[in-house]
N, C-alpha and C positions, 0 to 999 in steps of 0.2 A: 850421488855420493862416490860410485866409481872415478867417473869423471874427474873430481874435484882430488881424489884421492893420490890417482892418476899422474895431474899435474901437479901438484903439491911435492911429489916424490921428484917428478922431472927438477924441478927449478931447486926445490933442496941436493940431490945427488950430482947431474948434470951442470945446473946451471945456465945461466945466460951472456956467459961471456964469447963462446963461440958465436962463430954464424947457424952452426946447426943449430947450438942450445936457442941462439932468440926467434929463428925461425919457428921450430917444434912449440917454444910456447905461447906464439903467436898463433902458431895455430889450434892449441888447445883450446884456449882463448873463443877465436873465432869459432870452433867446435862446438862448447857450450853453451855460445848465445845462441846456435843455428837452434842445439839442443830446446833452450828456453823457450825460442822462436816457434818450434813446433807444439809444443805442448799447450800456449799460450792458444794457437791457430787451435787445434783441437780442443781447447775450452769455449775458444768463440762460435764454433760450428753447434756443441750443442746447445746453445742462446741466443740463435737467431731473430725468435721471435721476441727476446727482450730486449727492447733500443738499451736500456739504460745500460745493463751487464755486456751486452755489446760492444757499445761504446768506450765502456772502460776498459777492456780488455786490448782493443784498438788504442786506447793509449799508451798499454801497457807494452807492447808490442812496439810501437817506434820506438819508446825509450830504453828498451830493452836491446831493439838494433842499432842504437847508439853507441855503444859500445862494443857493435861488431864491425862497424863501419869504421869508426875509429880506430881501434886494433888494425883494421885492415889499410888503412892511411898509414900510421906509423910501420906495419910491415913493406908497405912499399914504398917508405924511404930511407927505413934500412937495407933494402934492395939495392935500391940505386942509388945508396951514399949520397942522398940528398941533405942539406942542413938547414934545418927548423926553426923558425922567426921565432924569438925570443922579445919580449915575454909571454905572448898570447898568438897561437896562428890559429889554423880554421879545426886544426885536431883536438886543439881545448875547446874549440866550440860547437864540433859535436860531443864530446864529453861532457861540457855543461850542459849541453841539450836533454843530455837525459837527466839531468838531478831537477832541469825545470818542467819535464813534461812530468815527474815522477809527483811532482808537486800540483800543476795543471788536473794532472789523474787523482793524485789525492781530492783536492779541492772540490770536482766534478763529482767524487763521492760521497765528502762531505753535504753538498749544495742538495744532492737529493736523498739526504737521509738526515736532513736538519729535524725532519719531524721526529725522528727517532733520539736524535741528539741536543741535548739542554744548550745552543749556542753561547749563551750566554758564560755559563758555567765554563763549556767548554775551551771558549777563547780567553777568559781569565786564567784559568790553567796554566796554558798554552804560555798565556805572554809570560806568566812567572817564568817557566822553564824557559823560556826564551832568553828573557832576561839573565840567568843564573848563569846558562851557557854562554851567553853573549859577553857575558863578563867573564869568564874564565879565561874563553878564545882570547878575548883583547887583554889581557892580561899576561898570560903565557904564548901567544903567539903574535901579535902586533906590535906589543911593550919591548922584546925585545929586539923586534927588528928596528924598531924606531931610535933606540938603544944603539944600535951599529951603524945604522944611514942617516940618525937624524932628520931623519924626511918620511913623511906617509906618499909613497908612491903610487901610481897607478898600478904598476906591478903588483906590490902589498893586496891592494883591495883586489887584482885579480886572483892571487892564490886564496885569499878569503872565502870567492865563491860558492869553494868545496864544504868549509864547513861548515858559513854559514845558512847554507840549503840545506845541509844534510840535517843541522840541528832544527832548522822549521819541520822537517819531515819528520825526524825519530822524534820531536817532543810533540807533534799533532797526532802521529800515529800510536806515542803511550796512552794518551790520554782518551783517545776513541777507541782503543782498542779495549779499556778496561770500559768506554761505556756500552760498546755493544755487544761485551763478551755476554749479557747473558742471553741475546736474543738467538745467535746462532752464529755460526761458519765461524767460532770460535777458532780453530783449525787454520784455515785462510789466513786470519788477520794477523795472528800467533807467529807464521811464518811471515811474511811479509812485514812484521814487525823486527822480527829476527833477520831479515835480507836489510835491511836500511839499520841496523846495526854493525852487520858486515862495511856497510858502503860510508858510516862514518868515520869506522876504523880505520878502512883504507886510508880514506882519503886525508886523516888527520897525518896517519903516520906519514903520508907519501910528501904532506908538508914538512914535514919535520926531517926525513930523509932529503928534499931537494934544498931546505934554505939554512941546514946548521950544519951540511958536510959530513954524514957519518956516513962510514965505509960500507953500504951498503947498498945493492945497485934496485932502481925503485920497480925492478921487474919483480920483484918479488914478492910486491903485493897482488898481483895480476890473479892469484888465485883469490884473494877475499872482492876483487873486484866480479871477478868470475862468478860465485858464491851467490853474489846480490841476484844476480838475475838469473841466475837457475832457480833459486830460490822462490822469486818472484812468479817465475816461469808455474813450478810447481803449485804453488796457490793458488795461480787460479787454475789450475787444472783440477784441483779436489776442491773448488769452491761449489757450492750446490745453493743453483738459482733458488731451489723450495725451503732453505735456511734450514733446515733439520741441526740439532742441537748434535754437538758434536763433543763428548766428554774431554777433558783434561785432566791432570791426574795433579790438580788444585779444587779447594770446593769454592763454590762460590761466596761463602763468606769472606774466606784469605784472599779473593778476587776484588771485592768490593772495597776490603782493608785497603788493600795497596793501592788501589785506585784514587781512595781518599788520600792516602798519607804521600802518594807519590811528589805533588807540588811542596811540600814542607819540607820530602827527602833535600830537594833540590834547593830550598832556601837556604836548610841547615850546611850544606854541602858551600856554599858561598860565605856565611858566617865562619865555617869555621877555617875554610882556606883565606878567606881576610884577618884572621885571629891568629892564625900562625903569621901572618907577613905585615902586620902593621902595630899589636897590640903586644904594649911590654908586659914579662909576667909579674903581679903583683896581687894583694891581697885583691881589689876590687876586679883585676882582670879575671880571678879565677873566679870570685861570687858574680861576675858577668859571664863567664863560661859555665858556669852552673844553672847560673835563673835561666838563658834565652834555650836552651835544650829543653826545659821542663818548663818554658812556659807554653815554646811550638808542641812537646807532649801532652799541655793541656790540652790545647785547639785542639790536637787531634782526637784524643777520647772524648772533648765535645762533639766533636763531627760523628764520630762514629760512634758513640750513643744516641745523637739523633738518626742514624741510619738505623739501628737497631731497633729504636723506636717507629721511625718509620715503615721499616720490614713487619715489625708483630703487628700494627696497624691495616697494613696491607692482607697481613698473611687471614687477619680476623675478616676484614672486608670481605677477602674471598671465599674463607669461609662460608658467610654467612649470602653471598650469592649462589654459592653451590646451592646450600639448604632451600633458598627460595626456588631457586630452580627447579630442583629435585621435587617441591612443593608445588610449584605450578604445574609440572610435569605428570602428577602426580591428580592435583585435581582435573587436570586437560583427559586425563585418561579415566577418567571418574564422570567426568561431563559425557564420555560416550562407550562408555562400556558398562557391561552389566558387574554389579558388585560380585554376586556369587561366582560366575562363572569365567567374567573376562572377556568375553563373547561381546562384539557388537550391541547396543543398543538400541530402542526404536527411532531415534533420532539418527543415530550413525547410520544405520540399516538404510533408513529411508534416501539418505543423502548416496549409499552405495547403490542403493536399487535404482534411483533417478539415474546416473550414470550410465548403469549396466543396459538400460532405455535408449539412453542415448545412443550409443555404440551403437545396438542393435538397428536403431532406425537408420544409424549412418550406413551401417553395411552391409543394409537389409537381412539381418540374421535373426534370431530366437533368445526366449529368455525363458526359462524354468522357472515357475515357484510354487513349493512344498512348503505346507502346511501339515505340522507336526504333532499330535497331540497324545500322550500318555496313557494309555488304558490302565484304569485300576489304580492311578497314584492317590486317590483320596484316600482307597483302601490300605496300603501303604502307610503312609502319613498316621492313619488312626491306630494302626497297629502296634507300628516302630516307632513312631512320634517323629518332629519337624526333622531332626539333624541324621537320619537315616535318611529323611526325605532329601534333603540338600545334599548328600554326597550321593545319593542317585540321581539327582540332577549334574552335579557335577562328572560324574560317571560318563553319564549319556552323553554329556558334551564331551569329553575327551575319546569315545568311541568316534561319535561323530567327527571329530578335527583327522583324528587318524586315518578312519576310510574312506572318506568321500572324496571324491577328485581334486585337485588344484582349482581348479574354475566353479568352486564354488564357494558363497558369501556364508554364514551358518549366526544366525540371532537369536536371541531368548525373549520372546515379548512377554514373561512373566509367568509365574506361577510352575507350569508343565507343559508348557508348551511353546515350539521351539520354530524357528521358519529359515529353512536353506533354498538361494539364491541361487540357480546353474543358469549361467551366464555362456557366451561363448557358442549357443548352440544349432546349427547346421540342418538336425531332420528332429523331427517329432520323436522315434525311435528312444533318441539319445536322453527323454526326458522320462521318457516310460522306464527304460534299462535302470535310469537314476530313483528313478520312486520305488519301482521292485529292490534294488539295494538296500534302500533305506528300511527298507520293513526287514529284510534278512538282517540286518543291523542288530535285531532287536530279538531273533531270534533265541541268540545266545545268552541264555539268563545272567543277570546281573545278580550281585550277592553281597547279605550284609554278615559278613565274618564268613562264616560256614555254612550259614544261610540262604538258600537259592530265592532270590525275590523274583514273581511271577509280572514280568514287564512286558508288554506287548504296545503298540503302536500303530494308531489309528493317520492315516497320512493321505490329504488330499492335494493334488495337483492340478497346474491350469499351466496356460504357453500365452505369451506375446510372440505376434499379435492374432493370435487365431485365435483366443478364444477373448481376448480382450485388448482397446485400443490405448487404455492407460494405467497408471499405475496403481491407483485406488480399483478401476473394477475387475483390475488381476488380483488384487487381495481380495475380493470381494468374491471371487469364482475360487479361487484356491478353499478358499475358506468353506465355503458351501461343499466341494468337493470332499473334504476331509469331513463334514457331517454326515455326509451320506456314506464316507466308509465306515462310519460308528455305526451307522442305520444298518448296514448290510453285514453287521456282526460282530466288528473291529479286528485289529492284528492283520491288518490290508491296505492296498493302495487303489487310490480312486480317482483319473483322472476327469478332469472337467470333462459332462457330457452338456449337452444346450439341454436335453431333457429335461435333466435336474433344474434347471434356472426355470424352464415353464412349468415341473410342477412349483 
């Protein structure tokens, strides 16, 4: 904005009638595209690995230096007081260069984001605004050269060039611009839509400055030329390959509106500058000026009640995929987990233990399993009835999640009785350490209101693979282990001895 601010002041204050003045804004000129030129290089650097954004960005970038290259042609033949082939030498044809790579690079965007884009839809649009413009141009700008020369010359169709490129760009880019405003880089397109508004302007006025003689010298469009590719520069430099949604300060309804209604603007806009220059005013011209406004305002609130219908359709679809979602989600977490507590299940459990198996035989390590069972919850249960009982199971699981290590699995196979999985394990020590915890767990009375409930914890342990080669007769030894610390009194930990298995 500096930049642009910069020379804008130059060419209004100074001017370009000296040698300095055309020099200095030749080189502001050249300044800004270098400007464009870098920011464009550092958008490609961080999208190396995507050919696609790459690629485009490489387009963007020669046509971008098309107009510094150019500038710098006419600077050095105002140097050396050279005179310029009229009608077309090679300086308009890097100048057109860039309105056809700018096109090339559109098109290249277009081609791979057709999936995104209704072609169909799209190129009807398109050809409307084509049409609209096309007819204007040739009406106000061909009509009355033809008017003074009588003749459609090569000349003619060469100054054409400008606007007819420019108007296949700005009406391709309204119309993808409102279709992929809602997906993302809203931001990017916004501008870059706004830079090819610049580069119409230009280029229309800089016709209208060199072929009807107004005293005005055509440097002085040099900054809306400037504009386009800084512009452009800028966009992709805030373009973001991951599309993240980029707010505007329109909502996306008024987005969709205009979207629709844009091709219609564009009809109406031909109707009625043909209604000023060929239709006399009379009763039936103004009930024709009446009906065709209000009949295109039909079509449009048809369109855009079928969007609106269309949108609450969608909006309910989604909806009601969420809810299923959320509802498969929902039973997927129900198929392996326990209801009351959350906790793994004997199905999940078994699928985590096989695992835990696994590992260990890959990296010749250890596997803990504790066997958990309740002492005195029947007692419990008869006294305070079931829903004391259940929030002391629940209790117990929440002590358990909290103090037991990271590297361990913790399941509820039913009832009161619970089985923790120590995975991970190195020396036999680290399983003993872990059983002795589990009983100190339990030391600390659990309570219903103000009521100390008397809970202690009967817990037997076994190791993979020292005391067993698979996964059933480590449950099988765990399990024996934890009876015989009932046997030997309860509120203890009992690791697998082979004794116990021969008595």
């Amino acid at each position: 904005m500096g930049w642009l601010l910069f020379h804008i002041g130059w060419v209004t204050y100074v001017g370009t009638d000296t040698v300095i003045g055309q020099v200095v804004n030749s080189l502001f000129t050249i300044g800004g595209v270098t400007i464009s030129l870098y920011l464009i290089w550092r958008a490609q650097r961080r999208h190396t690995r995507r050919p696609f954004t790459y690629r485009l960005f490489l387009l963007l970038l020669f046509a971008n230096a098309m107009l510094g290259i150019g500038e710098c042609g006419q600077l050095l033949y105002f140097l050396r007081e050279w005179t310029r082939t009229e009608p077309f030498d090679w300086i308009d044809l890097i100048f057109s260069f860039q309105i056809l790579i700018y096109i090339i690079a559109f098109g290249y965007f277009l081609r791979n984001r057709r999936q995104e884009v209704n072609l169909r839809v799209f190129l009807f649009d398109e050809f409307i605004i084509l049409v609209v413009a096309g007819s204007l141009s040739w009406h106000y700008l061909v009509t009355p050269y033809l008017e003074a020369n009588a003749l459609l010359t090569i000349e003619t169709l060469l100054w054409l060039r400008y606007p007819i490129g420019d108007l296949l760009l700005l009406g391709g880019m309204i119309v993808l611009f409102f279709g992929l405003m809602k997906r993302g880089n809203g931001g990017s397109l916004l501008l870059i839509l706004l830079a090819f508004h610049f580069q119409l302007l230009a280029d229309l006025l800089y016709i209208v400055l060199e072929r009807f003689d107004y005293p005005f010298p055509s440097s002085w469009l040099d900054p809306l030329w400037l504009a386009t590719v800084m512009i452009v520069g800028l966009a992709a430099y805030r373009f973001d390959a991951e599309e993240a949604l980029v707010p505007l300060d329109v909502t996306r309804r008024w987005i969709d509106v205009l979207r629709l209604i844009t091709p219609y603007l564009f009809l109406l806009i031909l109707f009625v500058t043909m209604a000023r220059q060929t239709i006399s005013w009379n009763g039936l011209t103004i009930g024709l000026m009446i009906a065709i406004p209000l009949l295109i305002s039909r079509q449009i609130r048809i369109v855009v009640d079928n969007q609106r219908l269309r949108e609450n359709l969608e909006a309910k679809v989604e909806e009601r995929t969420e809810a299923l979602a959320t509802a498969m989600e929902e039973m997927r977490h129900m198929a392996y987990h326990d209801a009351l507590t959350g906790l793994p299940n004997r199905y999940l459990f078994a699928r985590l233990f096989q695992d835990a198996l696994y590992r260990a035989e890959a990296s010749e390590g250890q596997v803990g399993l504790f066997f958990i069972d309740i002492d005195h919850f029947k007692e419990i249960n008869d006294t305070y009835g079931h829903r004391v009982g259940d929030q002391l199971i629940v209790d117990v699981t929440t002590r358990l999640q909290k103090k037991l290590p990271p590297n361990t699995v913790i399941s509820r196979q039913g009832g009161d009785e619970f089985v923790v999985l120590l995975f991970d394990v190195e020396q036999e020590a680290e399983v003993v350490q872990c059983g002795e915890h589990l009983v100190s767990l339990f030391q600390q009375p659990f309570h219903h209101g103000i009521i100390p409930l008397p809970v202690t914890a009967s817990i037997g342990g076994a190791i993979y693979p020292a005391h067993a080669a698979s996964r059933s007769d480590l449950i099988e030894q765990a399990d024996l282990a934890m009876y015989e610390a009932k046997r030997r009194g309860k509120n203890q930990f009992c690791l697998h001895d082979p004794a116990i298995t021969n008595t």
